[in-house]
Structure formats: C-alpha cells, structure tokens
C-alpha positions in Angstrom: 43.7 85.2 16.2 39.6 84.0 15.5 39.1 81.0 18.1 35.7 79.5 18.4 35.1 77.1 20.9 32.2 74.6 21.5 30.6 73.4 24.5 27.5 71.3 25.4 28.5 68.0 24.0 27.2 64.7 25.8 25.4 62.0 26.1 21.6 61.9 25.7 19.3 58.9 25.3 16.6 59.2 22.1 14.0 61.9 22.5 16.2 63.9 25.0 17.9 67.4 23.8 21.3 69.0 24.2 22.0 72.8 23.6 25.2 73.3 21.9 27.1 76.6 22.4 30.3 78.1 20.3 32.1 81.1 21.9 33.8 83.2 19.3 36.7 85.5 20.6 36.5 88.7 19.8 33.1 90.3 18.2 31.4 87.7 16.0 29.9 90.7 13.5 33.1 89.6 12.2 31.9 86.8 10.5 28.3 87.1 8.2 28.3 83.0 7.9 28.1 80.9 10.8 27.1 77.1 11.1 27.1 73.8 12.5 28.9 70.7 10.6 29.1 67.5 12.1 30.8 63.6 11.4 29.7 60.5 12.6 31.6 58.1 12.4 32.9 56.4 9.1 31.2 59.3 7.3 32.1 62.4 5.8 31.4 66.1 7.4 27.8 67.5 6.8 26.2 71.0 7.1 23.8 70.8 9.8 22.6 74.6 10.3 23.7 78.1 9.6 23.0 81.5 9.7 23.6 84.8 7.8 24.0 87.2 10.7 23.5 90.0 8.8 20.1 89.0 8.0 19.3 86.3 10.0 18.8 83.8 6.7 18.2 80.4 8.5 19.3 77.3 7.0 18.8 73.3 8.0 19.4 70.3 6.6 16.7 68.0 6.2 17.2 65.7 8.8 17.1 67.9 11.8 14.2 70.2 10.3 11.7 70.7 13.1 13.9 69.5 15.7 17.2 71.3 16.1 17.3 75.2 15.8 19.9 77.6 15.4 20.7 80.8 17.1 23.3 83.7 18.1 23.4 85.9 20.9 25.7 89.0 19.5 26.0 90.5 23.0 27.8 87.2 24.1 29.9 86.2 21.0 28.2 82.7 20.9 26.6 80.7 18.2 23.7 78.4 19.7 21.9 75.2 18.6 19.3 73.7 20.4 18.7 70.1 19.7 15.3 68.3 20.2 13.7 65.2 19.8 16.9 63.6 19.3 17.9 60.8 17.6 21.1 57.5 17.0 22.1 59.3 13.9 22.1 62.7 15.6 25.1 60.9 16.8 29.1 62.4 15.8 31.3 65.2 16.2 29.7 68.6 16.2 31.8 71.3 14.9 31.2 75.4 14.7 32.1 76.9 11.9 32.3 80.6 10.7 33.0 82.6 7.6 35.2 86.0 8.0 33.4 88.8 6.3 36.9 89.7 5.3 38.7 86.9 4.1 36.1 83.9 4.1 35.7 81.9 1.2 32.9 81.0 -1.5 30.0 78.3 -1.9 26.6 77.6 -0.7 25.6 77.4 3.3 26.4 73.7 3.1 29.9 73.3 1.9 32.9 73.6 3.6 34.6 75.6 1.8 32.4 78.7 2.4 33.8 78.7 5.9 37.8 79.6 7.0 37.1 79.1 10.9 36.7 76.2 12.9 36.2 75.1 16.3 37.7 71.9 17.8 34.4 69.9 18.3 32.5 68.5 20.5 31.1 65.1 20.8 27.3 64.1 20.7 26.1 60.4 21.4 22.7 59.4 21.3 21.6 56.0 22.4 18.5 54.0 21.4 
C-alpha cells in the first residue's frame, strides 16, 4: 500500500521559509508525477509545484515563482519543497501528491485528477 507522508509544517512570520518534506514508502520511481496542492481556508485545492521525475520537468504556479522550489531526493524516497520569502496567502493545508506510473490518472500538472496518491497534509500559517 503507496503512503506518503508530509512533514515540515509550521508557523512562520512573512519573509521567513519552511522546507516541506513528503516520504513516500516504498521506491518513488514508482510514480513519474509528483506535486504539491494546497487549501487555505474557504478556498478550493490548488497545484502549487510538481515534477516529472523521469525528466525532471519543473512546474510552479505563478504565485510562488521565484520563491518556493521543488525537489526529490530518490535515494531517500522524499519529495521536497523549499519555501522562501513567504507570505499571508502562502497560508493553508499543504498536501503531497503523486501519480503511479501504473495506474495514475490523466490531465495537466495542475489538476487533481492527474494524481491517485495523497498524503494527509500538513499545515502552513504565515502571519503578517
């Protein structure tokens, strides 16, 4: 059974950073899709990075461009992101996502339903 688990979560004041971690059981060449969604509050899910790890394709949304930056480490199963410069609306639940190379679904790096894992989340607040 694919678990992935996050980590990193807190609070942070604006202009601080947090590094976010997600530890994937088992061997995350797995997966070839793997991202970062998050919710604030009253709001809907949004794509906020992913990766191809077969090619390393890079993708951000707008927002965090410049500040936040994706990674994995495939000798230790994780899926990183670094967060910078934060700021308020950085603020919500932070989930990992990834797509089974197998058995994972369709749709662009964004959208939800390109991805069949999910972690539990963890929570990110940043105050003013």
């Amino acid at each position: 059974q694919v678990q992935l688990q996050e980590s990193g979560g807190g609070s942070v004041q604006a202009g601080g950073s947090l590094r976010l971690s997600c530890a994937a059981s088992g061997d995350i060449n797995r997966f070839d899709w793997m991202g970062w969604f998050r919710q604030a509050p009253g709001k809907e899910r949004e794509a906020v990075a992913s990766i191809y790890t077969e090619g390393g394709g890079i993708n951000y949304v707008g927002s965090v461009k410049g500040r936040f930056t994706i990674s994995q480490d495939k000798a230790k199963n994780t899926l990183n992101l670094q967060m910078n410069r934060m700021k308020p609306e950085d603020t919500g639940m932070y989930y990992c996502a990834a797509r089974g190379v197998n058995d994972g679904g369709t749709g662009a790096w964004y959208t939800e339903t390109l991805y069949n894992y999910w972690g539990q989340g963890t929570q990110v607040t940043v105050s003013s």
